[in-house]
PDB file of N, CA, C and O in Angstrom:
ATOM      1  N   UNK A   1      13.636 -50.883 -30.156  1.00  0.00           N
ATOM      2  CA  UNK A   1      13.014 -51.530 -29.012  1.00  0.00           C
ATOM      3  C   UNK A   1      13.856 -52.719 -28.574  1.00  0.00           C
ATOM      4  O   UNK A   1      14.275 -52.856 -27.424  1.00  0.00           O
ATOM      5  N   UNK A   2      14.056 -53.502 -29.496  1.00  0.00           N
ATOM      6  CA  UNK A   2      15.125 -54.656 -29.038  1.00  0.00           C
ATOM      7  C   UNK A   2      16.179 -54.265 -28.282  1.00  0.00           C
ATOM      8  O   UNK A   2      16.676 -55.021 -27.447  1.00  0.00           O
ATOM      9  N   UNK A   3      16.699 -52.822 -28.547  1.00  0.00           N
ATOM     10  CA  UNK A   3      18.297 -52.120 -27.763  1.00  0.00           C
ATOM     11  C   UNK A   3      17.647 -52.425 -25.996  1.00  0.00           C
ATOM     12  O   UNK A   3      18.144 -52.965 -25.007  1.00  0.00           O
ATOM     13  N   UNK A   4      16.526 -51.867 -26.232  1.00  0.00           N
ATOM     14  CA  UNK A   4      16.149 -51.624 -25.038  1.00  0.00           C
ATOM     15  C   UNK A   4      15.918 -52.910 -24.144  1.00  0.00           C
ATOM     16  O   UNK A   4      16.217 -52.925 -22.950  1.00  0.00           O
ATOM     17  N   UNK A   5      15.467 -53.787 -24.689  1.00  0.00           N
ATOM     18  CA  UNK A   5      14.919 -55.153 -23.963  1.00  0.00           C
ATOM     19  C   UNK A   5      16.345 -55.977 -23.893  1.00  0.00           C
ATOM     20  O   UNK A   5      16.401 -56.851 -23.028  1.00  0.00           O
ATOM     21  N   UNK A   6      17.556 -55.768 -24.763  1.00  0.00           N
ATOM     22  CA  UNK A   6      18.657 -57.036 -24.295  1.00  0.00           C
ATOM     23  C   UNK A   6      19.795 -56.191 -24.033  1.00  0.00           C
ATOM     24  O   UNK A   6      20.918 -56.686 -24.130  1.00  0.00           O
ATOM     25  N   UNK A   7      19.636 -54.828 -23.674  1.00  0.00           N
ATOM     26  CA  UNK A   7      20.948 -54.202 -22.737  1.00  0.00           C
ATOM     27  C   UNK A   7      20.966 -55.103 -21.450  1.00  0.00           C
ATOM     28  O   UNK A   7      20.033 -55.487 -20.744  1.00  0.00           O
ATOM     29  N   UNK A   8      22.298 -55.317 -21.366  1.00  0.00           N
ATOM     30  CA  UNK A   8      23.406 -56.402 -20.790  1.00  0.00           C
ATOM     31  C   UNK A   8      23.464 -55.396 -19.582  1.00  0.00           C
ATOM     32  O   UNK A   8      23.566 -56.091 -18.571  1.00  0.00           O
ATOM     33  N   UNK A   9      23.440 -53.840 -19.186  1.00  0.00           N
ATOM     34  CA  UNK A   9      23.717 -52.873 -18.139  1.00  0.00           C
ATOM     35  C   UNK A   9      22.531 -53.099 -16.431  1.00  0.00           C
ATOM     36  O   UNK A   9      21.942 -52.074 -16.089  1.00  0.00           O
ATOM     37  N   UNK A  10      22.390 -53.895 -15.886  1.00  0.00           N
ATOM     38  CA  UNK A  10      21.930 -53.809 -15.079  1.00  0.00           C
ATOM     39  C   UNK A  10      21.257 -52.319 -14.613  1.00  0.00           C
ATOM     40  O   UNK A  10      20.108 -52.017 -14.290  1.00  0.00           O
ATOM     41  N   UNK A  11      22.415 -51.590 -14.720  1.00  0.00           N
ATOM     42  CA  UNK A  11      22.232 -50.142 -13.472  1.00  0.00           C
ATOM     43  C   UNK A  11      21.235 -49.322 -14.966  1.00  0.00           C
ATOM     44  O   UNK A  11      20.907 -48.189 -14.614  1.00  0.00           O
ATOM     45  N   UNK A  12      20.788 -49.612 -16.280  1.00  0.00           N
ATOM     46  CA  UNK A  12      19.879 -48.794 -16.703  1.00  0.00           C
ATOM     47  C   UNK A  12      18.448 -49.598 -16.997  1.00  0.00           C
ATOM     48  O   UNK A  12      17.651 -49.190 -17.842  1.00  0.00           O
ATOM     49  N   UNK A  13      18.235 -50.725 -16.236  1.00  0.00           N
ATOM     50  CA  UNK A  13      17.256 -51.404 -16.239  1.00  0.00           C
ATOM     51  C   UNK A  13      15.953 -50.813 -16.119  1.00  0.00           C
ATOM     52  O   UNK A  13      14.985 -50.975 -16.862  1.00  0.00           O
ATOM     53  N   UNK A  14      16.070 -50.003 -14.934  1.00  0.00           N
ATOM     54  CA  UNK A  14      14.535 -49.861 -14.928  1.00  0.00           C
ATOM     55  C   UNK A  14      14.273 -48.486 -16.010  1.00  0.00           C
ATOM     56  O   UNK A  14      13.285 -48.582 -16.738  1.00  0.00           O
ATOM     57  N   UNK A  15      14.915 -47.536 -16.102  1.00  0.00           N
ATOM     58  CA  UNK A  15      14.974 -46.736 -17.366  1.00  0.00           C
ATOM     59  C   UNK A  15      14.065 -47.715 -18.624  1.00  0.00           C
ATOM     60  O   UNK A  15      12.982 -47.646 -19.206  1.00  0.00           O
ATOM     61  N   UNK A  16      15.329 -48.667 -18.591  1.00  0.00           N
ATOM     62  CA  UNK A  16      14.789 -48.797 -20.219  1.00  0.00           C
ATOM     63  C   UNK A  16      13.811 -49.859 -20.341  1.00  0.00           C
ATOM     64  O   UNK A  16      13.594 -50.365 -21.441  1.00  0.00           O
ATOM     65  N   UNK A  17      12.923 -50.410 -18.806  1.00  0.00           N
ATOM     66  CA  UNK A  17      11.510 -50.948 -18.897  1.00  0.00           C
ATOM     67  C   UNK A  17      10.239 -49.470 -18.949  1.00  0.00           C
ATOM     68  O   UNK A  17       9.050 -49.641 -19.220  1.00  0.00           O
ATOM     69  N   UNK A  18      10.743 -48.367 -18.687  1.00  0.00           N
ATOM     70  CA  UNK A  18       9.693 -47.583 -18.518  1.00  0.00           C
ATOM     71  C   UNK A  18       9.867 -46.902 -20.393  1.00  0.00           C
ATOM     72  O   UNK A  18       9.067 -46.281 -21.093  1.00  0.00           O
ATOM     73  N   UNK A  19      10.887 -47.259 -20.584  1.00  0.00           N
ATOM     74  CA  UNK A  19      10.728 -46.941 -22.556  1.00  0.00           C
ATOM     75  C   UNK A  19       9.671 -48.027 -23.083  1.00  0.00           C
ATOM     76  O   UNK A  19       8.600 -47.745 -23.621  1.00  0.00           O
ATOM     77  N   UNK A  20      10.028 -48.969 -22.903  1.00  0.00           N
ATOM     78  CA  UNK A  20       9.808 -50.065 -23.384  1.00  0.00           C
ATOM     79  C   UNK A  20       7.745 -50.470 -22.915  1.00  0.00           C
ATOM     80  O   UNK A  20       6.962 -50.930 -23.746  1.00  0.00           O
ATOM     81  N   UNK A  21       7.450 -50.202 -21.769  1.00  0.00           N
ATOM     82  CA  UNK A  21       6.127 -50.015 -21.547  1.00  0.00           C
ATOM     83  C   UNK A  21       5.641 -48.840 -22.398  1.00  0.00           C
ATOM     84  O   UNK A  21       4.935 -49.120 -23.367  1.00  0.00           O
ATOM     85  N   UNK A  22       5.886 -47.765 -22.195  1.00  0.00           N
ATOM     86  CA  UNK A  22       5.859 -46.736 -23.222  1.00  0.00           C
ATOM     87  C   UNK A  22       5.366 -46.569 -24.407  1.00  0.00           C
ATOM     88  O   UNK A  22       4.317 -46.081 -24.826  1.00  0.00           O
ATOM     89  N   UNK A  23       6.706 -47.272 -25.115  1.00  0.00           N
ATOM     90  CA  UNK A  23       6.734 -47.828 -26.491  1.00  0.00           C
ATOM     91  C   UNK A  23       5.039 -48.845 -26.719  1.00  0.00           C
ATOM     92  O   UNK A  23       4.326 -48.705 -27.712  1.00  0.00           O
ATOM     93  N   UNK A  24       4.747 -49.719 -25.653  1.00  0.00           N
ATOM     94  CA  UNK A  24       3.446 -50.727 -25.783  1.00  0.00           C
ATOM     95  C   UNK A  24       2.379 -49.596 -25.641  1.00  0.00           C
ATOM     96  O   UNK A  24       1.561 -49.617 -26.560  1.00  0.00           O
ATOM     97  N   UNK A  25       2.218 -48.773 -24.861  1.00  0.00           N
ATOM     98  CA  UNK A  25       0.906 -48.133 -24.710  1.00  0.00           C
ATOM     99  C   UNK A  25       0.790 -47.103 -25.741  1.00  0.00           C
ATOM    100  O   UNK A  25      -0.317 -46.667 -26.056  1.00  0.00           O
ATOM    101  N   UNK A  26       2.052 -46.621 -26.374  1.00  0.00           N
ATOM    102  CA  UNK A  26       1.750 -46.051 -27.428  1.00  0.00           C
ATOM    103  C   UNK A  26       0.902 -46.819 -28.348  1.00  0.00           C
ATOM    104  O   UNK A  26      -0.183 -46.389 -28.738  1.00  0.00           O
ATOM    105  N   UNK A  27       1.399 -47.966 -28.701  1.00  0.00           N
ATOM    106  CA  UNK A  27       1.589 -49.042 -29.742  1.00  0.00           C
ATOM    107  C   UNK A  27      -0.308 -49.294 -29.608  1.00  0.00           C
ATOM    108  O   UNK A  27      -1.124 -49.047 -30.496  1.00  0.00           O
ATOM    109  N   UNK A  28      -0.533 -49.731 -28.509  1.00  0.00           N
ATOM    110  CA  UNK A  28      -2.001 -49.594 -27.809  1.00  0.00           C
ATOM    111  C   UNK A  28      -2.758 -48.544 -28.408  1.00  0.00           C
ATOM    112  O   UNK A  28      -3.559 -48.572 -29.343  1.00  0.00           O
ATOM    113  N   UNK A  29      -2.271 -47.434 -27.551  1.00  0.00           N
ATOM    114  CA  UNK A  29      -3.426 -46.224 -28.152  1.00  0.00           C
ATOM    115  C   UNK A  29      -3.713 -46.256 -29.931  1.00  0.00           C
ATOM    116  O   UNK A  29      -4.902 -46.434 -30.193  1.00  0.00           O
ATOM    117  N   UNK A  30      -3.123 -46.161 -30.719  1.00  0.00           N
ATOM    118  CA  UNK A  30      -2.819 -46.382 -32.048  1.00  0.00           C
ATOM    119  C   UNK A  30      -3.918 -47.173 -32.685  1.00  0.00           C
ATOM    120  O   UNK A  30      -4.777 -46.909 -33.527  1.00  0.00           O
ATOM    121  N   UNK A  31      -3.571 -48.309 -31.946  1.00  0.00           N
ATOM    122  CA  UNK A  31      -4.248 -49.993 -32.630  1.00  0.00           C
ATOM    123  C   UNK A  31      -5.850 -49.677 -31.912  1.00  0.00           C
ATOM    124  O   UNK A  31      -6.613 -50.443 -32.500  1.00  0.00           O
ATOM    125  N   UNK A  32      -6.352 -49.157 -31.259  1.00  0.00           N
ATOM    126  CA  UNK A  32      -7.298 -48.829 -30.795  1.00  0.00           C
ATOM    127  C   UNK A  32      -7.643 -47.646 -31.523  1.00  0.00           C
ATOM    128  O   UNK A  32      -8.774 -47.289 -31.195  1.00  0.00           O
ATOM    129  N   UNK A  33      -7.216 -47.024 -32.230  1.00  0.00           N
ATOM    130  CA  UNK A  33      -7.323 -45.429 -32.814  1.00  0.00           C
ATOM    131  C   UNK A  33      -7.721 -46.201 -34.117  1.00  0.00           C
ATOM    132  O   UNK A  33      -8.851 -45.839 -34.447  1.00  0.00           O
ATOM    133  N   UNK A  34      -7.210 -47.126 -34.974  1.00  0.00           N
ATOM    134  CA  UNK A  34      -6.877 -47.826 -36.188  1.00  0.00           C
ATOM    135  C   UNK A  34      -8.219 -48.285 -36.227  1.00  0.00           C
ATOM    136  O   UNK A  34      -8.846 -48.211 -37.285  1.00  0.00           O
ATOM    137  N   UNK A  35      -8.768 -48.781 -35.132  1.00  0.00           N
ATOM    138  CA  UNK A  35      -9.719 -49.907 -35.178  1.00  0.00           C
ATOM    139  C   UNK A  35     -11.182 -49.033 -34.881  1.00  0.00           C
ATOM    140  O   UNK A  35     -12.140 -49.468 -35.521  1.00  0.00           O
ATOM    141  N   UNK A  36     -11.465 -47.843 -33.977  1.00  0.00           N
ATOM    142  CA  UNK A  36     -12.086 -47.326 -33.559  1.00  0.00           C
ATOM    143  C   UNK A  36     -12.465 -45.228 -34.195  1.00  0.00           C
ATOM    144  O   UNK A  36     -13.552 -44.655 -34.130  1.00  0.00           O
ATOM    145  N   UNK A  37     -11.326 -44.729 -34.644  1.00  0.00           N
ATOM    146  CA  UNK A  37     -11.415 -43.693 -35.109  1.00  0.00           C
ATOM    147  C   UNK A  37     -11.782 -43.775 -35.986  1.00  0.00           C
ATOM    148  O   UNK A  37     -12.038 -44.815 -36.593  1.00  0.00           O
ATOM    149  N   UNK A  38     -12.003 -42.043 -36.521  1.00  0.00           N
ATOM    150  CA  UNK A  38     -11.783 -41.689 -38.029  1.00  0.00           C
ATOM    151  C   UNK A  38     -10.514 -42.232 -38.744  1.00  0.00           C
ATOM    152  O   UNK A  38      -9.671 -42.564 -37.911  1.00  0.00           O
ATOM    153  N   UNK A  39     -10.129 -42.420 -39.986  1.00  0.00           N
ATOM    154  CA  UNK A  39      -8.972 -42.815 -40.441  1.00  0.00           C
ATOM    155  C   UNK A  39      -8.209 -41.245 -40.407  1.00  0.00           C
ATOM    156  O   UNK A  39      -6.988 -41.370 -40.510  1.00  0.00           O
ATOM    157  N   UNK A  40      -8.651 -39.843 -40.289  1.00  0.00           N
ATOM    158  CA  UNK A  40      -7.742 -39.093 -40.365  1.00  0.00           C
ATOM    159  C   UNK A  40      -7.233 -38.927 -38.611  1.00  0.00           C
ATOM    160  O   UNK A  40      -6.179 -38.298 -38.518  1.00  0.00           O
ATOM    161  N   UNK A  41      -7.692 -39.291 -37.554  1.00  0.00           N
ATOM    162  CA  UNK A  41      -7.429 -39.420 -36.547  1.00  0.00           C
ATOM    163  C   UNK A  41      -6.591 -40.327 -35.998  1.00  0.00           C
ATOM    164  O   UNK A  41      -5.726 -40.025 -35.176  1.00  0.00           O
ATOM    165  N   UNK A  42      -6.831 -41.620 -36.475  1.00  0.00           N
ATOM    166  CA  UNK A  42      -5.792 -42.544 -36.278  1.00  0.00           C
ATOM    167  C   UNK A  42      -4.355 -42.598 -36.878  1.00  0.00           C
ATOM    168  O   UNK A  42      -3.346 -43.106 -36.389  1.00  0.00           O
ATOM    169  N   UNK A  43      -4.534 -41.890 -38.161  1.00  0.00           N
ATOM    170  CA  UNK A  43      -3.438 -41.808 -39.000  1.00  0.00           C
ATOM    171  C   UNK A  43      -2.153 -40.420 -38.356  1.00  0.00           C
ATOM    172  O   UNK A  43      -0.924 -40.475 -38.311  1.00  0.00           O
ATOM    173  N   UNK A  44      -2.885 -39.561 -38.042  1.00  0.00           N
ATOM    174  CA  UNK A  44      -2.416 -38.187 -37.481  1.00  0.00           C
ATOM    175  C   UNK A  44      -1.676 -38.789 -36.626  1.00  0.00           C
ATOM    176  O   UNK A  44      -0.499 -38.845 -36.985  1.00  0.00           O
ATOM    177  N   UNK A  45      -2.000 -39.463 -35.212  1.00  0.00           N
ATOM    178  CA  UNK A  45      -1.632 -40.193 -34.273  1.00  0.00           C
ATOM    179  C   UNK A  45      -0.647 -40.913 -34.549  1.00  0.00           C
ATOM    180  O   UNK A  45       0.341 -40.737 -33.836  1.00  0.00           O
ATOM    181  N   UNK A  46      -0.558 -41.857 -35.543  1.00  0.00           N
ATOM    182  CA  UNK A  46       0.080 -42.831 -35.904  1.00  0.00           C
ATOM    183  C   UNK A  46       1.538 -41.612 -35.795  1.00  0.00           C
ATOM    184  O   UNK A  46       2.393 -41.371 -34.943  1.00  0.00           O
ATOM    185  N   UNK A  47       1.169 -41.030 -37.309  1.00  0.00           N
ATOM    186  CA  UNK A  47       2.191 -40.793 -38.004  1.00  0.00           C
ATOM    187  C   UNK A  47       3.264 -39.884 -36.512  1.00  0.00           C
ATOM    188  O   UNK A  47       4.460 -40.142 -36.371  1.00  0.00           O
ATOM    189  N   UNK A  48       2.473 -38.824 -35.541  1.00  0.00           N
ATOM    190  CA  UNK A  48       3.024 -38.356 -34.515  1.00  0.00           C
ATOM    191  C   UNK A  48       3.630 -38.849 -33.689  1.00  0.00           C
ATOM    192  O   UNK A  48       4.752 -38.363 -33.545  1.00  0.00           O
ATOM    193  N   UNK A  49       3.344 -39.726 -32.979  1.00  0.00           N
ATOM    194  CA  UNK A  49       3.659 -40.654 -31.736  1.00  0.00           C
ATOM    195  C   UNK A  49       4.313 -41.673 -32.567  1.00  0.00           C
ATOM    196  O   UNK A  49       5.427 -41.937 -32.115  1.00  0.00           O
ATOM    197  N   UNK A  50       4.112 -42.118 -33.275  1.00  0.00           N
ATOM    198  CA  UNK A  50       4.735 -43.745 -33.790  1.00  0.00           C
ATOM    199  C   UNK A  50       5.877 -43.689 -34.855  1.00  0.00           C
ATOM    200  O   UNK A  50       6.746 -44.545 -35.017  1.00  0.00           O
ATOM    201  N   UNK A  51       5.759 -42.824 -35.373  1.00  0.00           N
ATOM    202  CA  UNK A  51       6.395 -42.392 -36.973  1.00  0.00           C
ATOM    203  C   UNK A  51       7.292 -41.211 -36.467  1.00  0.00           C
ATOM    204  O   UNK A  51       8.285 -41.007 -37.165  1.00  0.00           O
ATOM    205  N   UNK A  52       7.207 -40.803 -35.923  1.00  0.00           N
ATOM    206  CA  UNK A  52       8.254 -39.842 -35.535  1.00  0.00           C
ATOM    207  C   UNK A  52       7.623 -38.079 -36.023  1.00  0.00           C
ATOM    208  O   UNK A  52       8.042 -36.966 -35.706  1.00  0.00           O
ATOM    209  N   UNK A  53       6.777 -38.401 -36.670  1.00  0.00           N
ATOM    210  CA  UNK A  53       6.577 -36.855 -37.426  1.00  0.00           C
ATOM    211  C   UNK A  53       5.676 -35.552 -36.531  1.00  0.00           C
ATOM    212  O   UNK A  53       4.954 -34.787 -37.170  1.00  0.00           O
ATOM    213  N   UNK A  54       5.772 -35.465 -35.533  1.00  0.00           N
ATOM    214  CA  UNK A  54       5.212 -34.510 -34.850  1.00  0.00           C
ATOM    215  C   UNK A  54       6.163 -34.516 -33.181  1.00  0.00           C
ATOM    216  O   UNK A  54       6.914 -35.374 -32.717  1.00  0.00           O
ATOM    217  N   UNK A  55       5.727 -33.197 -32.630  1.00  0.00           N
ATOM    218  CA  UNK A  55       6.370 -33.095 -31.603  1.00  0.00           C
ATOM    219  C   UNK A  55       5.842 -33.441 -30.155  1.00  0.00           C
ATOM    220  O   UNK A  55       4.774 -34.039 -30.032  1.00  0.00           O
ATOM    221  N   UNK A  56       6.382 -33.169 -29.364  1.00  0.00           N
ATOM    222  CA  UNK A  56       6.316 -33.584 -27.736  1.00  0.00           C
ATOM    223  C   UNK A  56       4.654 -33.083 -27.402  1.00  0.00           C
ATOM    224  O   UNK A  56       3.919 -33.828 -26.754  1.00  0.00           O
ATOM    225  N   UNK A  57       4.350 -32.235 -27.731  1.00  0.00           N
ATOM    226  CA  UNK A  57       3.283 -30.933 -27.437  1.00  0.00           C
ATOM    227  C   UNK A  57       2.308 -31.602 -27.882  1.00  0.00           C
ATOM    228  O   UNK A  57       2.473 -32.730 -28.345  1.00  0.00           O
ATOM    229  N   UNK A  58       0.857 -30.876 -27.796  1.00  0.00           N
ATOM    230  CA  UNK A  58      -0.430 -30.903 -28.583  1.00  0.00           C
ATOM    231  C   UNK A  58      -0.534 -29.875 -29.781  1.00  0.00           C
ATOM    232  O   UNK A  58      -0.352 -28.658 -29.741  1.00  0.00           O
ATOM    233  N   UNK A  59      -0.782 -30.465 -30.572  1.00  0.00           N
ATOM    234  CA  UNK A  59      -0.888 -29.215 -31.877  1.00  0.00           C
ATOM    235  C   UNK A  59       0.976 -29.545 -33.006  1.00  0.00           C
ATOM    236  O   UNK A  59       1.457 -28.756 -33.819  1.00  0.00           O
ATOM    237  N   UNK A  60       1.301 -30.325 -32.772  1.00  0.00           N
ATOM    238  CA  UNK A  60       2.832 -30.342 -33.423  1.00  0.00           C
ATOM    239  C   UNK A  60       2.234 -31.615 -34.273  1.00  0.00           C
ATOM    240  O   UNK A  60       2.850 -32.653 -34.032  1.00  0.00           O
ATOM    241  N   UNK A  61       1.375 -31.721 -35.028  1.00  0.00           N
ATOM    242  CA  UNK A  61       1.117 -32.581 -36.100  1.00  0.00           C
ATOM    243  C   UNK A  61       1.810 -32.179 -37.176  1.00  0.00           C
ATOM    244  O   UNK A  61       2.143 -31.001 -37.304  1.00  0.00           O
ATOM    245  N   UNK A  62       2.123 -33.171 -38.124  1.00  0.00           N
ATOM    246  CA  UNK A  62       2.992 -33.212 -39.618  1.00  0.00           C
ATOM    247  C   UNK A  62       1.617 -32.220 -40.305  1.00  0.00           C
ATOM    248  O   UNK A  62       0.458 -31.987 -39.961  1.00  0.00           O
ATOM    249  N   UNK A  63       2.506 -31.828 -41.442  1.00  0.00           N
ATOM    250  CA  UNK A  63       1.407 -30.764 -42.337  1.00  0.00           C
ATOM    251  C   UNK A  63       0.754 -31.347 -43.065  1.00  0.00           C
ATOM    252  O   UNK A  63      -0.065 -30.790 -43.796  1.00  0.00           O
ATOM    253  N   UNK A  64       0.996 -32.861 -43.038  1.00  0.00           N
ATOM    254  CA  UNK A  64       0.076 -33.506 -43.994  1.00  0.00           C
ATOM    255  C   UNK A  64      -1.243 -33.960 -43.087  1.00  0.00           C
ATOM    256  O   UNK A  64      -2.056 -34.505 -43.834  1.00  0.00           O
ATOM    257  N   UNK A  65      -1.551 -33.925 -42.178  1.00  0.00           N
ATOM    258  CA  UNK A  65      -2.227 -34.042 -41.414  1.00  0.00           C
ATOM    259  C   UNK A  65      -3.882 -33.393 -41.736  1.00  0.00           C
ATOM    260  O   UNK A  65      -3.968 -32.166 -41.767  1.00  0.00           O
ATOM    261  N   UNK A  66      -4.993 -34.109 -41.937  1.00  0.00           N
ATOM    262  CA  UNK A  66      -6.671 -33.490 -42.035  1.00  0.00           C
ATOM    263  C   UNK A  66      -6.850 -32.560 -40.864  1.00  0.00           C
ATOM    264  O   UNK A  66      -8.009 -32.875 -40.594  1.00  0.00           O
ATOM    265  N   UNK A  67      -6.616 -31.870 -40.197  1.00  0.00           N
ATOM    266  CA  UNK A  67      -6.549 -30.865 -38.979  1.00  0.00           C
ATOM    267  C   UNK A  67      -8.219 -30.661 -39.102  1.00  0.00           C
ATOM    268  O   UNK A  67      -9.003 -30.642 -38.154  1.00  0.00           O
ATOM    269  N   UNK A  68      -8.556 -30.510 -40.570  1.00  0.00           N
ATOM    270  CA  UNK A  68     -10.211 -30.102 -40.549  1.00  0.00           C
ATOM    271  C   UNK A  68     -11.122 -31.105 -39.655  1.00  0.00           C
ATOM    272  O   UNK A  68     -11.904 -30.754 -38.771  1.00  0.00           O
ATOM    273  N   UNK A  69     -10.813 -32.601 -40.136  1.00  0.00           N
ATOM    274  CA  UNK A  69     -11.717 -33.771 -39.875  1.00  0.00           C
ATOM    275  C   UNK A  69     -11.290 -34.043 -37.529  1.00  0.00           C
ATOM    276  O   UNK A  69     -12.074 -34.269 -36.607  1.00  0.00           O
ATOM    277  N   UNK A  70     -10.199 -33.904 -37.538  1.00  0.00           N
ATOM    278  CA  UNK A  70      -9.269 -33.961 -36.237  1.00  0.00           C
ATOM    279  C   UNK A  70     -10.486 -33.123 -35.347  1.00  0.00           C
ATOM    280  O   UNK A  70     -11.130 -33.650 -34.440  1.00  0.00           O
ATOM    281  N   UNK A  71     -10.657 -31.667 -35.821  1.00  0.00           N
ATOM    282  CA  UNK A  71     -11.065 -30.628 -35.149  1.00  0.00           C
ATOM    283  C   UNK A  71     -12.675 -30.576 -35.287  1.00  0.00           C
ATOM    284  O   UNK A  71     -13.439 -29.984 -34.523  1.00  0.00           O
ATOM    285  N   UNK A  72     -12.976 -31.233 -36.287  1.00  0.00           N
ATOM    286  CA  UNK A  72     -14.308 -31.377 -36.201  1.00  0.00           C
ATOM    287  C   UNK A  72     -15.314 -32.526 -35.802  1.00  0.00           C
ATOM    288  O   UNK A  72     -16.527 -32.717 -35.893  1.00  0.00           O
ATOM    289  N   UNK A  73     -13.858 -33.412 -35.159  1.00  0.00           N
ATOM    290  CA  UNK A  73     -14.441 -35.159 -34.234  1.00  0.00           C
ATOM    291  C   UNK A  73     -14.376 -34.091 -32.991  1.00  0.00           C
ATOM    292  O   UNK A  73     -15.452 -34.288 -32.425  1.00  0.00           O
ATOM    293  N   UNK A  74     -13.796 -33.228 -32.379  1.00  0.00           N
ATOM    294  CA  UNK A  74     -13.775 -33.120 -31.060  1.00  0.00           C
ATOM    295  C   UNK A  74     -14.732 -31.508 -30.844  1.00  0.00           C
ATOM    296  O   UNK A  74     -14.610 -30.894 -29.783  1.00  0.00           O
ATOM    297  N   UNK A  75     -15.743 -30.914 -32.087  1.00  0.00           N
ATOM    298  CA  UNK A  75     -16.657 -29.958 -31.517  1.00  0.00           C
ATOM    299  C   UNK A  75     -17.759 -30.750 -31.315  1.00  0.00           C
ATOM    300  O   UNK A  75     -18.026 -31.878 -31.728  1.00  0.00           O
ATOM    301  N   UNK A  76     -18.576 -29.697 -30.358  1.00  0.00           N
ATOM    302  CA  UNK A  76     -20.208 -30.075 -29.679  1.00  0.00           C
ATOM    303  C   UNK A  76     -20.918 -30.765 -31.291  1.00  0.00           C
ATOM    304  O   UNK A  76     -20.450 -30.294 -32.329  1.00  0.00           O
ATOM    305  N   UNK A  77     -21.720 -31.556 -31.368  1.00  0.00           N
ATOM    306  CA  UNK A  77     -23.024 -31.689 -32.392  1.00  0.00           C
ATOM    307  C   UNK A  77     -23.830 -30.854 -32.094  1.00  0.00           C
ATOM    308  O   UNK A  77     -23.863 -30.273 -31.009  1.00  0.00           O
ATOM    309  N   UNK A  78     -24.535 -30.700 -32.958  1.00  0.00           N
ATOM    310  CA  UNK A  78     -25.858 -29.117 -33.098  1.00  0.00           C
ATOM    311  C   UNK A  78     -26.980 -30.072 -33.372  1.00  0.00           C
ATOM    312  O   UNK A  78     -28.121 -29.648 -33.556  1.00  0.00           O
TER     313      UNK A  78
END
């Protein structure tokens, strides 16, 4: 993140403010996930988006991941 905030390049400025916002609303969703989720929800998240361990997509979670607890915050209640 620092690369991004003291590149000296004028002409990739606005590029590397739209990383750099990015980088915060990730950082956001997370700390709101941390504070407000399940811990296997926030952690999944974490580890995907923040940690590097999952992909671009929905469903590209690390295998260490509770998929049970994930999938059973987002069915109907009976």
């Amino acid at each position: 993140m620092k690369a991004q905030l003291f590149n000296e390049d004028p002409a990739t400025l606005e590029t590397r403010a739209r990383r750099v916002v990015e980088g915060m609303a990730l950082a956001l969703q997370g700390s709101l996930l941390v504070r407000g989720a399940p811990p296997a929800v926030a952690d999944a998240f974490c580890a995907a988006r923040l940690g590097g361990d999952g992909g671009l997509e929905y469903g590209t979670l690390g295998a260490g991941s509770d998929f049970e607890t994930i999938i059973a915050r987002g069915r109907p209640q009976a």
